[in-house]
C-alpha positions as CSV (number, residue, x, y, z in Angstrom):
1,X,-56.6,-10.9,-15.8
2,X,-57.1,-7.2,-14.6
3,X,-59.1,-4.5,-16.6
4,X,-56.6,-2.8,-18.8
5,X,-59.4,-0.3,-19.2
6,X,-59.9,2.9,-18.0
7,X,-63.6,3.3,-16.3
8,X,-65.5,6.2,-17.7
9,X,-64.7,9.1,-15.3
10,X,-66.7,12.2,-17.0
11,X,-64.9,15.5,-17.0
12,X,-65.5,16.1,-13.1
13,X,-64.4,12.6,-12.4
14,X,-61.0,12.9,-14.8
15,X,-60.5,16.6,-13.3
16,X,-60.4,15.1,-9.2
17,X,-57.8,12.5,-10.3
18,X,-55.7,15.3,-11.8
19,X,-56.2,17.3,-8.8
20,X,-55.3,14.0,-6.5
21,X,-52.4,13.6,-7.8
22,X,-50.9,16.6,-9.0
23,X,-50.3,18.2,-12.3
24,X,-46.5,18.6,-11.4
25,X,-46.7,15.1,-10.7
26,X,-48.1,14.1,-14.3
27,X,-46.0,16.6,-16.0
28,X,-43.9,14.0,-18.0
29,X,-47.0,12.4,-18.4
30,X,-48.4,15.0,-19.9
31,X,-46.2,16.1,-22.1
32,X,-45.5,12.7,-23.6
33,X,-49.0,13.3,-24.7
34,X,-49.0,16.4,-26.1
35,X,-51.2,17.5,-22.7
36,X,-53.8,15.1,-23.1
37,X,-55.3,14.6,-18.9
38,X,-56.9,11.4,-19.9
39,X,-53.9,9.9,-22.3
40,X,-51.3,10.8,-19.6
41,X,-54.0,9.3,-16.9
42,X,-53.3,6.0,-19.2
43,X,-49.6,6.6,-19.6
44,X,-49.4,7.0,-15.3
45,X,-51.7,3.8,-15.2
46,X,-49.2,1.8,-17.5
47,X,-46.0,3.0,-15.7
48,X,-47.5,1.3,-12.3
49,X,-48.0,-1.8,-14.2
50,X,-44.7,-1.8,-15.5
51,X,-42.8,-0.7,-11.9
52,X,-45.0,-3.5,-10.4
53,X,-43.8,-5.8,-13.1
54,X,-39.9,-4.8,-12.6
55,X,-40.1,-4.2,-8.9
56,X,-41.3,-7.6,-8.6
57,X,-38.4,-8.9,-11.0
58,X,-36.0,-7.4,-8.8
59,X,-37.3,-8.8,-5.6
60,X,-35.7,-12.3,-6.3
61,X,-32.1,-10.6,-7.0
62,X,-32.4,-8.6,-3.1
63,X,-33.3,-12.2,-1.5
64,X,-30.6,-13.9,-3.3
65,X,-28.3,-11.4,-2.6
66,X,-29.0,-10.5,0.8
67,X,-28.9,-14.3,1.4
68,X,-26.1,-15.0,-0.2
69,X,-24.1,-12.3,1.3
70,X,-25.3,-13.0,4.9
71,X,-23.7,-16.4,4.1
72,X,-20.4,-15.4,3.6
73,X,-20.1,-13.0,6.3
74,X,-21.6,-15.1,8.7
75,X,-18.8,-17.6,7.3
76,X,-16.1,-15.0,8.2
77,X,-17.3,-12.6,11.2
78,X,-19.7,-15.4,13.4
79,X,-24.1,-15.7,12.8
80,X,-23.9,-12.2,14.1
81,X,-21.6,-10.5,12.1
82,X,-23.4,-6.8,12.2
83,X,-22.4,-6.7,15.7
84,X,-18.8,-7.8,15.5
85,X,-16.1,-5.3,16.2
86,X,-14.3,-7.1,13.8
87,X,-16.1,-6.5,10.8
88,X,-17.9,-3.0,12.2
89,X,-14.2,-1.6,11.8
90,X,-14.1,-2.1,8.4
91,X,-17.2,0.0,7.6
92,X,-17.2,3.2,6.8
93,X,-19.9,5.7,9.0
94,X,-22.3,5.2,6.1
95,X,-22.7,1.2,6.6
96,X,-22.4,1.7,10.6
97,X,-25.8,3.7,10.5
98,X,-27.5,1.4,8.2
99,X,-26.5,-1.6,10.5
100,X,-27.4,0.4,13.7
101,X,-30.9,1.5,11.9
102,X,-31.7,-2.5,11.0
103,X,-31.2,-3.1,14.4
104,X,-33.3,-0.5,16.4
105,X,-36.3,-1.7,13.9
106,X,-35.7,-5.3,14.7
107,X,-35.9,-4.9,18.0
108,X,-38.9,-2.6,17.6
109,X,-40.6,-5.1,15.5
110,X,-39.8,-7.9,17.7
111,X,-41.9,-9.5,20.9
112,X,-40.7,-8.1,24.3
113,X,-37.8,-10.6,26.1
114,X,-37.4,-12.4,22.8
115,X,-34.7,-12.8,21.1
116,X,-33.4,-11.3,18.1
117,X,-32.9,-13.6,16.0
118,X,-30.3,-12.3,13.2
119,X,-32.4,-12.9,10.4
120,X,-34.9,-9.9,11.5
121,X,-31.3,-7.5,11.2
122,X,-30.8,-9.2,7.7
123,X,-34.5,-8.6,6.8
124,X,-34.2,-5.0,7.9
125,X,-31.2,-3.9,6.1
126,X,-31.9,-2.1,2.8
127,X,-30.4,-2.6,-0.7
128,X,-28.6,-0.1,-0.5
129,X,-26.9,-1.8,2.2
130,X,-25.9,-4.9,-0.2
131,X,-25.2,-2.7,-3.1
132,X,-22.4,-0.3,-0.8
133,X,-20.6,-3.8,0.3
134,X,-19.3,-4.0,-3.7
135,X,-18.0,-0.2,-4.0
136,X,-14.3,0.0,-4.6
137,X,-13.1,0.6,-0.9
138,X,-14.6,-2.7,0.3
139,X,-12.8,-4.4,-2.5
140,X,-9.7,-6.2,0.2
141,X,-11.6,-6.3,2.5
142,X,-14.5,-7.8,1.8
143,X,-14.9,-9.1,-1.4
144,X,-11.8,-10.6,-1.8
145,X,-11.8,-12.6,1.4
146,X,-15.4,-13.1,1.5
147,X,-18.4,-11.6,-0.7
148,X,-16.8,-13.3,-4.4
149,X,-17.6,-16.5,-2.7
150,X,-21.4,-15.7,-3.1
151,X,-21.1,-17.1,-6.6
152,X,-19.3,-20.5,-6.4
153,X,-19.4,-23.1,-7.7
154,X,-19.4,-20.2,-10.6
155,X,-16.4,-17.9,-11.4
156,X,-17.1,-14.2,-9.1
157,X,-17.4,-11.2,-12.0
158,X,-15.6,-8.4,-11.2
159,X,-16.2,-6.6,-8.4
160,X,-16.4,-3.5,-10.8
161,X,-18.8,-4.7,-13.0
162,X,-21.1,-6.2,-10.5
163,X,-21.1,-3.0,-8.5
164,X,-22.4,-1.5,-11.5
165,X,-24.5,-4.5,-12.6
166,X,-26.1,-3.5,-8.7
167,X,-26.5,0.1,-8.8
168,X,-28.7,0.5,-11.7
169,X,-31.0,-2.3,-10.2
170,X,-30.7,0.0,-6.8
171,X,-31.5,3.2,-8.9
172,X,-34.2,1.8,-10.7
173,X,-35.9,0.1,-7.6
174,X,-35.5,3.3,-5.5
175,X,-37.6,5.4,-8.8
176,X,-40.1,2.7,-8.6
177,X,-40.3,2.7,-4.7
178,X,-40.9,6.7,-4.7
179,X,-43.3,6.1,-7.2
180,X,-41.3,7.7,-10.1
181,X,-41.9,7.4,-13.9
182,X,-39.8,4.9,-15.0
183,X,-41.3,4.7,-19.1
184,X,-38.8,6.8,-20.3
185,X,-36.3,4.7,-19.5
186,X,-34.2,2.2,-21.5
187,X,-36.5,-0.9,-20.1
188,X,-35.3,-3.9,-21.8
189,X,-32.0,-3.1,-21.4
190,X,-32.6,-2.8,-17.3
191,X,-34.7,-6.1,-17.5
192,X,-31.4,-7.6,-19.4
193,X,-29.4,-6.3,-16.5
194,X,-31.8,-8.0,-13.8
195,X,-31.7,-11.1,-15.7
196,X,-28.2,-11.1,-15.8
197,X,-27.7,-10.3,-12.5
198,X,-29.8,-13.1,-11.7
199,X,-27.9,-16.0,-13.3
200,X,-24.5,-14.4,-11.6
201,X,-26.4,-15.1,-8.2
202,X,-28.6,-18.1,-9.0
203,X,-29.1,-19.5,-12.7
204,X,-32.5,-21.7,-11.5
205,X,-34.0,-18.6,-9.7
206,X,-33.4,-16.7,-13.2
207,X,-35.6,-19.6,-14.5
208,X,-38.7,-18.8,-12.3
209,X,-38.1,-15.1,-13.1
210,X,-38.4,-15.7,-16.7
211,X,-41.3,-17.9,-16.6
212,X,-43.2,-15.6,-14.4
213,X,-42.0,-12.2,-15.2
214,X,-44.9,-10.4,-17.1
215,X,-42.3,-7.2,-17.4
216,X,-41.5,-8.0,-21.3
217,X,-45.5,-7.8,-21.9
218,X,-45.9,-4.7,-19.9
219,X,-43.0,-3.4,-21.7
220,X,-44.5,-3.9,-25.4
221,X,-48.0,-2.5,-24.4
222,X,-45.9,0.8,-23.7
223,X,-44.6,0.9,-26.7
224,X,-47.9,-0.1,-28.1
225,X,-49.5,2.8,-26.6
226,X,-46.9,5.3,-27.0
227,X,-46.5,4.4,-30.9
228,X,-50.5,5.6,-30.8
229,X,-50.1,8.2,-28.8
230,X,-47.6,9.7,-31.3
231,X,-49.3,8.5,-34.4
232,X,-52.6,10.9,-33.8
């Protein structure tokens, strides 16, 4: 189990992290602890192990989904839907770039005179990707013939909902993929959002989630430390 720990840094040592990364940076950090460099160096330290935690959570949920999705269209446009004029027509300019940008890295990434197999394109398309297949405007086109089959043998949620259900996983992995504080944030009510995301997608992969996660504990040292923080 890692060092939950701080080393001793000194004042010089404390000051060149500060200056590393940026009071502007540590602002929130800072003033969550009353300007304290060394408790908001803690608070920063915590925040990482809690966006590792989550981000790691969330994983499982972009597999599935991007998966799960690739299935269905697949199913209704051919193994290489993402290049079928077909489906391409139904996208709106914003989808056509991220399909065209998955595909230029692909090929980039790939061996000279191989093939591109479409599973490099699916591994190269964001979440965002996934997420913008749910909005409204996709509703009759694709959902209804072909994304609400992602969940059998299970009843679809609503479109709505789930677009929802999506974009505050997408928010929250975007803050933790920039780096962002997240500890300010309503976190068990995101990880109950994940979770339940989860069993819409795949009930057993919720199970290894659960057993593995260690978000819940990360969660309750923040509280721990913050409950400190404010008690001196």
């Amino acid at each position: 189990m890692a060092n939950k720990r701080l080393p001793e840094l000194g004042v010089d040592g404390l000051q060149q992290i500060i200056s590393c990364f940026s009071r502007p940076r540590l602002s929130k950090y800072l003033k969550v602890t009353n300007n304290s460099e060394l408790k908001s160096l803690k608070l920063y330290v915590i925040n990482t192990k809690i966006s590792s935690a989550l981000f790691s959570d969330i994983h499982y949920i972009e597999i599935t989904l991007r998966n799960k999705f690739d299935k269905e269209l697949a199913a209704g446009f051919g193994p290489e839907w993402f290049k079928e004029k077909r489906f391409l027509a139904l996208l709106n300019p914003l989808c056509q770039n991220m399909l065209i940008k998955a595909q230029n890295i692909a090929v980039r990434q790939s061996i000279k005179g191989s093939e591109l197999l479409p599973g490099k394109v699916i591994a190269e398309l964001t979440f965002g990707f996934w997420y913008y297949l749910t909005v409204s405007m996709f509703e009759h086109s694709l959902w209804v013939p072909y994304l609400h089959k992602s969940f059998l043998p299970r009843k679809a949620p609503k479109r709505s909902v789930f677009n929802q259900q999506i974009d505050k996983i997408r928010q929250l992995r975007n803050r933790i993929a920039h780096h962002e504080p997240i500890f300010h944030m309503n976190l068990l009510e995101l990880q109950l959002n994940i979770r339940e995301v989860s069993k819409l997608l795949c009930p057993n992969i919720t199970i290894i989630m659960k057993r593995t996660s260690t978000t819940k504990r990360e969660i309750m040292a923040l509280s721990n430390y913050l409950r400190r923080c404010n008690a001196k």
